[in-house]
PDB file of N, CA, C and O in Angstrom, chain B, residues numbered from 101:
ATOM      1  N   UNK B 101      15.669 132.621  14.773  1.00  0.00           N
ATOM      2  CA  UNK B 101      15.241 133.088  13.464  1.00  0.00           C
ATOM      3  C   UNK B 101      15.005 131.870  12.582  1.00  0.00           C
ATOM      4  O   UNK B 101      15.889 131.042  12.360  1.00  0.00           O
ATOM      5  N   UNK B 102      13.845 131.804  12.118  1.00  0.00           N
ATOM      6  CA  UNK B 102      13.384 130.636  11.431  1.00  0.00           C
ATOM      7  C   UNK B 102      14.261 130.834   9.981  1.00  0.00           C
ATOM      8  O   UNK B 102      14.972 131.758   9.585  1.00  0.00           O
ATOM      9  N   UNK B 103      13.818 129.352   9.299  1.00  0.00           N
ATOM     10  CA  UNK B 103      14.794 129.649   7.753  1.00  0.00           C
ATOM     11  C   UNK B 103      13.737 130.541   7.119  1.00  0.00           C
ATOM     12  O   UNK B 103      14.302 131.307   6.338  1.00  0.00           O
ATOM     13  N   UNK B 104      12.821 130.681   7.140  1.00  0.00           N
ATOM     14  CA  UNK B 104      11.932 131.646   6.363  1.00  0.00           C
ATOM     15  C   UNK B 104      12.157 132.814   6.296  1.00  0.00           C
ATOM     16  O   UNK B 104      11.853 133.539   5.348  1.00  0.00           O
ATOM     17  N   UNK B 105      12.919 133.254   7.650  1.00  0.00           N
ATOM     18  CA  UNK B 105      13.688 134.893   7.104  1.00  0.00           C
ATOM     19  C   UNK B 105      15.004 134.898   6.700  1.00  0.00           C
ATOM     20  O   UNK B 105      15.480 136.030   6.603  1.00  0.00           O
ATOM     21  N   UNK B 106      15.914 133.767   6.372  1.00  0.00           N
ATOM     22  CA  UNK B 106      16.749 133.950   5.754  1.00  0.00           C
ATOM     23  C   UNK B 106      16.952 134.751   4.124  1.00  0.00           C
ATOM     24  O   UNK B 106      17.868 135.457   3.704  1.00  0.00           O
ATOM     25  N   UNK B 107      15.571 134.247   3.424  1.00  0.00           N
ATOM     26  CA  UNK B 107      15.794 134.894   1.863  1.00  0.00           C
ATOM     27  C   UNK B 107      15.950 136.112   2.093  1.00  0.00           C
ATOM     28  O   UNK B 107      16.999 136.709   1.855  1.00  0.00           O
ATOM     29  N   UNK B 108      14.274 136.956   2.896  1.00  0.00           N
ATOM     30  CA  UNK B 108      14.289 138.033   2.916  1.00  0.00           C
ATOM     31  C   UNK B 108      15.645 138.985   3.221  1.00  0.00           C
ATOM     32  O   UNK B 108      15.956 140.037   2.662  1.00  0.00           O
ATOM     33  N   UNK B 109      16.337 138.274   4.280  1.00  0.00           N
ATOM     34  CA  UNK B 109      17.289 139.285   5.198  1.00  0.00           C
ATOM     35  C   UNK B 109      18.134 139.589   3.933  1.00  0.00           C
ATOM     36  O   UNK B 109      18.410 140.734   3.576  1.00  0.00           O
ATOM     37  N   UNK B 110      18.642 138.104   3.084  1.00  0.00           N
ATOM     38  CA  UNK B 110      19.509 138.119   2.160  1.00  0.00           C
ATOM     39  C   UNK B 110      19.269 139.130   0.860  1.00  0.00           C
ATOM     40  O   UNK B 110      20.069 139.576   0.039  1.00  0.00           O
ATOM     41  N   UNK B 111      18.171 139.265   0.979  1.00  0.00           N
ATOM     42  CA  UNK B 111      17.478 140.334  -0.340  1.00  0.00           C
ATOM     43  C   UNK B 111      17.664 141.736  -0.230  1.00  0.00           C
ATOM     44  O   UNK B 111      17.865 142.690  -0.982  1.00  0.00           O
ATOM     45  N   UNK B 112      17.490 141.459   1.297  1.00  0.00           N
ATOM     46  CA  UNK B 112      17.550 143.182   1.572  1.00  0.00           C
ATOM     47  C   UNK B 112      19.209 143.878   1.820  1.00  0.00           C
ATOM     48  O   UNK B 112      19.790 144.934   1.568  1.00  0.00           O
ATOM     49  N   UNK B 113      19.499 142.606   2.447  1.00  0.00           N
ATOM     50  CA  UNK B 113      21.021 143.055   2.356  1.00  0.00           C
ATOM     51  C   UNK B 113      22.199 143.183   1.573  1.00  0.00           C
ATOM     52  O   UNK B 113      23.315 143.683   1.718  1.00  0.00           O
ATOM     53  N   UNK B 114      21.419 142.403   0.465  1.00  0.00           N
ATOM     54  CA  UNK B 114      22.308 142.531  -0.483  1.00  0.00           C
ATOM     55  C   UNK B 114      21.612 143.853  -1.594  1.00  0.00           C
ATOM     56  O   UNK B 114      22.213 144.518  -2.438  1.00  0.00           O
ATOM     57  N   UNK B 115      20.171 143.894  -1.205  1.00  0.00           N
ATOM     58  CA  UNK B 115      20.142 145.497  -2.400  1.00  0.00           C
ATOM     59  C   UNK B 115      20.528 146.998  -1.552  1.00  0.00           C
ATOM     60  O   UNK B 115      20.744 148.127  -1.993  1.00  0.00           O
ATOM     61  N   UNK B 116      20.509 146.541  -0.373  1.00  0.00           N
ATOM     62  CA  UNK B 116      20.785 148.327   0.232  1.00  0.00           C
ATOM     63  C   UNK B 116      22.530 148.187   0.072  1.00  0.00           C
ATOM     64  O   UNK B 116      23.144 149.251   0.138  1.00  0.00           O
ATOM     65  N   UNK B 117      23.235 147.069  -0.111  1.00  0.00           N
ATOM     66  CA  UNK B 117      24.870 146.956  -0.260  1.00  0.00           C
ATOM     67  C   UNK B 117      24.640 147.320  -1.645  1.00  0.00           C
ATOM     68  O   UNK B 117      25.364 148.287  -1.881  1.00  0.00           O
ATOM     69  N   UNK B 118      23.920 146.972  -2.745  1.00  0.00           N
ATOM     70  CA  UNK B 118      23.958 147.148  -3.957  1.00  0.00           C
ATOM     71  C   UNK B 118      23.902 148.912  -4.445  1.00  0.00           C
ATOM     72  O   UNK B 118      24.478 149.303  -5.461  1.00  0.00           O
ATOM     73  N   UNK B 119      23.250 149.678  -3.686  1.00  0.00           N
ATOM     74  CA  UNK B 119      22.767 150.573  -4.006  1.00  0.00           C
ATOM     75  C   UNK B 119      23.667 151.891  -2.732  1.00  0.00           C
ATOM     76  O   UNK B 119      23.709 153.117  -2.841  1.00  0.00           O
ATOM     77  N   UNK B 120      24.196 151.104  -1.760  1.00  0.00           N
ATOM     78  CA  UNK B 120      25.662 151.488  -1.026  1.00  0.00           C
ATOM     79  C   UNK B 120      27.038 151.391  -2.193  1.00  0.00           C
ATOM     80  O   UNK B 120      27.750 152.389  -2.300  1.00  0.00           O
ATOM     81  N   UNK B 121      27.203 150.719  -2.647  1.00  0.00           N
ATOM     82  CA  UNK B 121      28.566 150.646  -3.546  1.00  0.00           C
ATOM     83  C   UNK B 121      28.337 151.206  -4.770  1.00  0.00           C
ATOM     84  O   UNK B 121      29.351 151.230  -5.468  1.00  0.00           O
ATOM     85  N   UNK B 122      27.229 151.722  -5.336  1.00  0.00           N
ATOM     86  CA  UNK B 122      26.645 152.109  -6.548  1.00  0.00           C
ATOM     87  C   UNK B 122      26.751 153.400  -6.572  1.00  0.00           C
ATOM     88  O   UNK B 122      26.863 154.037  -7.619  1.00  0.00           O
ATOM     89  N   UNK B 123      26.722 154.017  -5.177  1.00  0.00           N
ATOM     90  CA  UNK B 123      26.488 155.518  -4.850  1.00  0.00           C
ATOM     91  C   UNK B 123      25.674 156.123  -4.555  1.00  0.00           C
ATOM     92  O   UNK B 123      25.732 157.270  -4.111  1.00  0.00           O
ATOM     93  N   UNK B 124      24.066 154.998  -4.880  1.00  0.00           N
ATOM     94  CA  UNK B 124      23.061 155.756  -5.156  1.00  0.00           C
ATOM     95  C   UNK B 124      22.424 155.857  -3.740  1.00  0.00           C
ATOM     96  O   UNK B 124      21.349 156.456  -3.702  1.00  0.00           O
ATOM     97  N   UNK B 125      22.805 155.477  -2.832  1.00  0.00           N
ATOM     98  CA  UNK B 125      22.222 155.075  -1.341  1.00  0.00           C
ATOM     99  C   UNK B 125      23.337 155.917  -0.499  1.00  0.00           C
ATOM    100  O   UNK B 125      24.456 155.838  -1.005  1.00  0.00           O
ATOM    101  N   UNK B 126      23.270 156.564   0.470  1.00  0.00           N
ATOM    102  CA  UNK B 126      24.542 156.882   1.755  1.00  0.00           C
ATOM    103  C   UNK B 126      23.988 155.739   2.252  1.00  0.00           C
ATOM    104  O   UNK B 126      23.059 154.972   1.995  1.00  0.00           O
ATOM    105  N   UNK B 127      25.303 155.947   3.448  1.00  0.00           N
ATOM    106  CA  UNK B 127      25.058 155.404   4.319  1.00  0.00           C
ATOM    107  C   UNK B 127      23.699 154.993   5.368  1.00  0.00           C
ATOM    108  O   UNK B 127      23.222 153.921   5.742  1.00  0.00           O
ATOM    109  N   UNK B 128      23.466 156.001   5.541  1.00  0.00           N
ATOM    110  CA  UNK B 128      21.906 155.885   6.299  1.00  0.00           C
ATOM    111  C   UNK B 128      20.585 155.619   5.237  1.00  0.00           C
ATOM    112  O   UNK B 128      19.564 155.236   5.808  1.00  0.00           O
ATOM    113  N   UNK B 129      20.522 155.748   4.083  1.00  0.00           N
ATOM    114  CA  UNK B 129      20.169 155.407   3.245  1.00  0.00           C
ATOM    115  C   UNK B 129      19.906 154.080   2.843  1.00  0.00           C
ATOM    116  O   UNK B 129      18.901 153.691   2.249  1.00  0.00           O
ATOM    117  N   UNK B 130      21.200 153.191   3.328  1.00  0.00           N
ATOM    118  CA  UNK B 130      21.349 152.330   2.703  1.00  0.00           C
ATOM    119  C   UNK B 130      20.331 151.247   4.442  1.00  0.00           C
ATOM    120  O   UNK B 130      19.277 150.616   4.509  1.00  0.00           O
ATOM    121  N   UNK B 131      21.089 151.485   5.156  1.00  0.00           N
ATOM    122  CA  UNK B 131      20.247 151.388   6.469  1.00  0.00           C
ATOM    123  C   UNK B 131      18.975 151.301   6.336  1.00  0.00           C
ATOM    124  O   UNK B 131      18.219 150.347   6.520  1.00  0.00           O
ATOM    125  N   UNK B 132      18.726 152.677   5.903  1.00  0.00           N
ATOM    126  CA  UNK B 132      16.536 152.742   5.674  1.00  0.00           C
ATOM    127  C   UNK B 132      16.293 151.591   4.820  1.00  0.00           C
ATOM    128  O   UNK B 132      15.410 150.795   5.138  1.00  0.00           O
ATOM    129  N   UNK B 133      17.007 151.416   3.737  1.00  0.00           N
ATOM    130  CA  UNK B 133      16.296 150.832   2.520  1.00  0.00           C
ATOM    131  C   UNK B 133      16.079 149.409   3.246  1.00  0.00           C
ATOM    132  O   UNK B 133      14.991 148.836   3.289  1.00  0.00           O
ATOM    133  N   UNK B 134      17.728 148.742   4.025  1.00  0.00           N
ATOM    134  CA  UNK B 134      17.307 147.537   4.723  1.00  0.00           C
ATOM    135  C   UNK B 134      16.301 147.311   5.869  1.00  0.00           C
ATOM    136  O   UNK B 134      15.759 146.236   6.126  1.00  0.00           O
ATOM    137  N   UNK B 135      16.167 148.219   6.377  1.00  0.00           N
ATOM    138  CA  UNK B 135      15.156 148.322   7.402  1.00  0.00           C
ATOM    139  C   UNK B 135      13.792 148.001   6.770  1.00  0.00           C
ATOM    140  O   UNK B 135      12.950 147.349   7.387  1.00  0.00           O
ATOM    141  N   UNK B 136      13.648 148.342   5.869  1.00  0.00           N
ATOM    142  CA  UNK B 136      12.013 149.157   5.244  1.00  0.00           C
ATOM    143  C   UNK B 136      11.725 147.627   4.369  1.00  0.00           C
ATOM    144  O   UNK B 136      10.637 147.069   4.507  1.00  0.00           O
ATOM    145  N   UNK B 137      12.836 147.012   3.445  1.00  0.00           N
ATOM    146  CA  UNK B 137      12.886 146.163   2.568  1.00  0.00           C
ATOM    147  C   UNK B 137      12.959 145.082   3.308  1.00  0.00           C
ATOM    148  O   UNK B 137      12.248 144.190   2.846  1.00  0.00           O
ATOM    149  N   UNK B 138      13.808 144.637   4.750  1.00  0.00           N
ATOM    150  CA  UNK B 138      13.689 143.300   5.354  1.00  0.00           C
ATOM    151  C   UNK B 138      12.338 143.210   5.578  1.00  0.00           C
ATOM    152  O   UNK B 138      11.788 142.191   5.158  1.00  0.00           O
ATOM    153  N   UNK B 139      11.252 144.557   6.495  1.00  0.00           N
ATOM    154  CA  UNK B 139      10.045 144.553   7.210  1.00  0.00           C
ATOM    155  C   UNK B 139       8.771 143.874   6.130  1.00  0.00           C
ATOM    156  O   UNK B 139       7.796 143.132   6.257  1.00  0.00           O
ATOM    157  N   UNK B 140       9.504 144.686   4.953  1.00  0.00           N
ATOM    158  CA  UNK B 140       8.059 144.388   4.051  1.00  0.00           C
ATOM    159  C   UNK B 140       8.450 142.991   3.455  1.00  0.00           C
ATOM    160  O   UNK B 140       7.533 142.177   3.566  1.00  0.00           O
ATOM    161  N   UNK B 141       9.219 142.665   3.044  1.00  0.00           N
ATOM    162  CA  UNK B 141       9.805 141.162   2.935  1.00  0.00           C
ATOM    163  C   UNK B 141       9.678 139.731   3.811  1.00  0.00           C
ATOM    164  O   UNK B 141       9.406 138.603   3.400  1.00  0.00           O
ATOM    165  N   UNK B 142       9.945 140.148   5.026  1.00  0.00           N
ATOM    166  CA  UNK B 142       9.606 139.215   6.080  1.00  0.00           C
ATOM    167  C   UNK B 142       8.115 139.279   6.153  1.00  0.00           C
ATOM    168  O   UNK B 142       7.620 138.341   6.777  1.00  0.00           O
ATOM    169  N   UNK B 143       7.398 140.033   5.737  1.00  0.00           N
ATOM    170  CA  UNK B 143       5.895 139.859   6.003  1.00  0.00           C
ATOM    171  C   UNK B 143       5.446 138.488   5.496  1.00  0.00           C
ATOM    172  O   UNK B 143       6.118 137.946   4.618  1.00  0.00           O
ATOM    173  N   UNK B 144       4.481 137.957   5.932  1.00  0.00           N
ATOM    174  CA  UNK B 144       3.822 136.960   4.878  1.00  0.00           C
ATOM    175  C   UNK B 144       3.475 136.970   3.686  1.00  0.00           C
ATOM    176  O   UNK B 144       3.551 136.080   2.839  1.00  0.00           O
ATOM    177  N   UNK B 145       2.846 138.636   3.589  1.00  0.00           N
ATOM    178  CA  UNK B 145       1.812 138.925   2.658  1.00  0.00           C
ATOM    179  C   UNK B 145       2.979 139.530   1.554  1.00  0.00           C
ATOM    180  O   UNK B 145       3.169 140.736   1.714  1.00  0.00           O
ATOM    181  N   UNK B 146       3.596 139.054   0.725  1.00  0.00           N
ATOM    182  CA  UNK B 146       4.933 139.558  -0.394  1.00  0.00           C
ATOM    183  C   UNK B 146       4.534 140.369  -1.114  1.00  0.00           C
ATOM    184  O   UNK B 146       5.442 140.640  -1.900  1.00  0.00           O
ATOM    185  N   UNK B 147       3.272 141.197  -1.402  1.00  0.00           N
ATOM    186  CA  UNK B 147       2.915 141.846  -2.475  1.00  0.00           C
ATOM    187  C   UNK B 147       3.763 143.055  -2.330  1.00  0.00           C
ATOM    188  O   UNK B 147       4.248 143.566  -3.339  1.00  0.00           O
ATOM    189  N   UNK B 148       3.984 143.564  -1.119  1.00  0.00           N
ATOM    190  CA  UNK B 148       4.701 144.908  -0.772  1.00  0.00           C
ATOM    191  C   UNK B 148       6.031 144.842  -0.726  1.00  0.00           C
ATOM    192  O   UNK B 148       6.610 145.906  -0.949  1.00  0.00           O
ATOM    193  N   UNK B 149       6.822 143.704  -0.455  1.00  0.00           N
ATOM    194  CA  UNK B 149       7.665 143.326  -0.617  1.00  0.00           C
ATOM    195  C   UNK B 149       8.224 143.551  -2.196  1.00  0.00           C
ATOM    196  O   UNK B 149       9.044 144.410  -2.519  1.00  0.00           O
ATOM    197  N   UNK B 150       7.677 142.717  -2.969  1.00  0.00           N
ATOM    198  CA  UNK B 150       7.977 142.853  -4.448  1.00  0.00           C
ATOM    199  C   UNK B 150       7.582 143.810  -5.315  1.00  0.00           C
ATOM    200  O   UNK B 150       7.960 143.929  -6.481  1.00  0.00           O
ATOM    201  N   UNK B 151       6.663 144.628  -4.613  1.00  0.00           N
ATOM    202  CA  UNK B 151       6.359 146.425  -5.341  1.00  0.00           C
ATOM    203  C   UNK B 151       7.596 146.555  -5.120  1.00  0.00           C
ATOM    204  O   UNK B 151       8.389 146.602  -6.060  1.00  0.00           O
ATOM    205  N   UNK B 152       7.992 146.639  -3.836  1.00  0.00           N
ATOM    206  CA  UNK B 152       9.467 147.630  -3.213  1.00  0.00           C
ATOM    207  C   UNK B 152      10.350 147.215  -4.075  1.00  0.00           C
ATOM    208  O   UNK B 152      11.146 148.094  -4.407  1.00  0.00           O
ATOM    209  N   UNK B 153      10.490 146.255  -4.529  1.00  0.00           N
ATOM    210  CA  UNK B 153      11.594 145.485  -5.441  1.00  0.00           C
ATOM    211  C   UNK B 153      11.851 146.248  -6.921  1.00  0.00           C
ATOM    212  O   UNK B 153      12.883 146.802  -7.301  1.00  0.00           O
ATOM    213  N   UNK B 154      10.492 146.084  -7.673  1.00  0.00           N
ATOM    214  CA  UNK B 154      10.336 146.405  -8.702  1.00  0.00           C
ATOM    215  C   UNK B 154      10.332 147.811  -8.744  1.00  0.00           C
ATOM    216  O   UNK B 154      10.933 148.256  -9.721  1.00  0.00           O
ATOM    217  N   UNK B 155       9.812 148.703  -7.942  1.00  0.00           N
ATOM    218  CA  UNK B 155      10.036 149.943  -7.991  1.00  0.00           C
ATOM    219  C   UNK B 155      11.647 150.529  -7.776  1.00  0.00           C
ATOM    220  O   UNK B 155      12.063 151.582  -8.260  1.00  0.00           O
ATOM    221  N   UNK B 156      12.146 149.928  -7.241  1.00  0.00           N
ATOM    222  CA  UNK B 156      13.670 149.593  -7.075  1.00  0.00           C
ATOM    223  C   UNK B 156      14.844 149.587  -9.184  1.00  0.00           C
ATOM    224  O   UNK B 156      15.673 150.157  -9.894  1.00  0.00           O
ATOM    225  N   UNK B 157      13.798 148.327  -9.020  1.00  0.00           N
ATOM    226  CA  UNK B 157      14.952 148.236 -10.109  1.00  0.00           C
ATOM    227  C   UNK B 157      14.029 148.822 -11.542  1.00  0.00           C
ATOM    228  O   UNK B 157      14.746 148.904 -12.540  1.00  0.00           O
ATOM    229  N   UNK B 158      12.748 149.179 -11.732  1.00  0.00           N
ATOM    230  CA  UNK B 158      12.797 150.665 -12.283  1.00  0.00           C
ATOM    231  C   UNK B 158      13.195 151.801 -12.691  1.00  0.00           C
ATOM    232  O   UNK B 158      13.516 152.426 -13.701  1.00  0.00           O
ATOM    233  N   UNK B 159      13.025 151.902 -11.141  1.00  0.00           N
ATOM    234  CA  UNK B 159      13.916 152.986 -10.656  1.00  0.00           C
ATOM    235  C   UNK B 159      15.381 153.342 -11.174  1.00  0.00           C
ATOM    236  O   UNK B 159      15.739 154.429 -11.628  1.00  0.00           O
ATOM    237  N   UNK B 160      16.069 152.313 -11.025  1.00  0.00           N
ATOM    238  CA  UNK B 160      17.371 152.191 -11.622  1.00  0.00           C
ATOM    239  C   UNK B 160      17.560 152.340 -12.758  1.00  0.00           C
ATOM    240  O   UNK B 160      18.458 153.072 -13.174  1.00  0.00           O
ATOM    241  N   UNK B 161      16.574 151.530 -13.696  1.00  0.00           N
ATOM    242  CA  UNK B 161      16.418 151.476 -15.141  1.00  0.00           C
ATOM    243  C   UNK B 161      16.155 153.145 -15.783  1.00  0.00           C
ATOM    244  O   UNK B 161      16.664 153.826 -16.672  1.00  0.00           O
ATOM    245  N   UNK B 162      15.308 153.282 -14.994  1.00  0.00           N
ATOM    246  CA  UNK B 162      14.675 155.023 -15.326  1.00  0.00           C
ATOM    247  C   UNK B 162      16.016 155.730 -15.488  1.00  0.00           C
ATOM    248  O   UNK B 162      16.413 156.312 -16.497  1.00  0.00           O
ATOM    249  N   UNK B 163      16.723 155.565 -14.185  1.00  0.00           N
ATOM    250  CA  UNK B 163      17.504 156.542 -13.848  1.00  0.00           C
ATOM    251  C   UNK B 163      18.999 156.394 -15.286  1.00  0.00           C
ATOM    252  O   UNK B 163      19.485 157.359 -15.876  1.00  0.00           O
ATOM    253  N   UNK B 164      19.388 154.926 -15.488  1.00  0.00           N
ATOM    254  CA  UNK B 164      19.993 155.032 -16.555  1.00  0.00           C
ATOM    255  C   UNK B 164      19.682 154.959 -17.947  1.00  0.00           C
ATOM    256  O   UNK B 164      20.552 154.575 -18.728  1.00  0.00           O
ATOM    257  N   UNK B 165      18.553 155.280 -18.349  1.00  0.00           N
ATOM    258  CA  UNK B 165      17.942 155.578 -19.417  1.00  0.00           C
ATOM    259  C   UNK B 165      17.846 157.118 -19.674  1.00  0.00           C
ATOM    260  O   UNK B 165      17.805 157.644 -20.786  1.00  0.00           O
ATOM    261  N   UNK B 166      17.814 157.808 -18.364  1.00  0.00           N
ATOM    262  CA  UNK B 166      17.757 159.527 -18.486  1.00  0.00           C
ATOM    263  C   UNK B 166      18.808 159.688 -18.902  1.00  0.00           C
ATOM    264  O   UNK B 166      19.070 160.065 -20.044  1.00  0.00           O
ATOM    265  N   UNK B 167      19.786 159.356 -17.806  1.00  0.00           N
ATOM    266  CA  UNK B 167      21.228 159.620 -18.160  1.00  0.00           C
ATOM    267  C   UNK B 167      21.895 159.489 -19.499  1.00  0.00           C
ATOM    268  O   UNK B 167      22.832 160.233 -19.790  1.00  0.00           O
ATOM    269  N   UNK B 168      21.441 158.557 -20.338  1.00  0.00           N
ATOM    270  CA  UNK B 168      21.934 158.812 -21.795  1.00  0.00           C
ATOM    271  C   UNK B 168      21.243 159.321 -22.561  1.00  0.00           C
ATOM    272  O   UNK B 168      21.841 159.159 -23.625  1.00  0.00           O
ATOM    273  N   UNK B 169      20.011 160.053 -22.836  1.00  0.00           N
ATOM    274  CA  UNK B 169      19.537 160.916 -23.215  1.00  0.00           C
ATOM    275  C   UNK B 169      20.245 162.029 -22.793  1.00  0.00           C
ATOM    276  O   UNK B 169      19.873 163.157 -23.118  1.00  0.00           O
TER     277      UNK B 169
END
């Protein structure tokens, strides 16, 4: 494994753990997200990679912005 997939692996493993201890992920959940987030990450082409990201932490944002309304 070259150093070039080190960031990715680290990105992904640390947001499907992020979103495992948060609640917002199960278990297998948390699995998909690393699966889906290392693939598009390790790509060359990062654009899909960093949608997935941002739709991510959106996502999050959305979700605790409803919640206090």
């Amino acid at each position: 494994m070259g150093t070039t997939y080190h960031i990715p692996l680290l990105v992904a493993v640390g947001l499907a753990t992020h979103g495992l201890r948060k609640g917002s992920l199960s278990s297998t959940g948390a699995i998909a997200a690393f699966l889906v987030g290392y693939g598009h990450l390790a790509n060359p082409l990062k654009v899909f990679g960093v949608a997935l990201i941002f739709f991510y932490l959106a996502g999050s944002r959305a979700t605790k912005v409803g919640s206090s309304v």
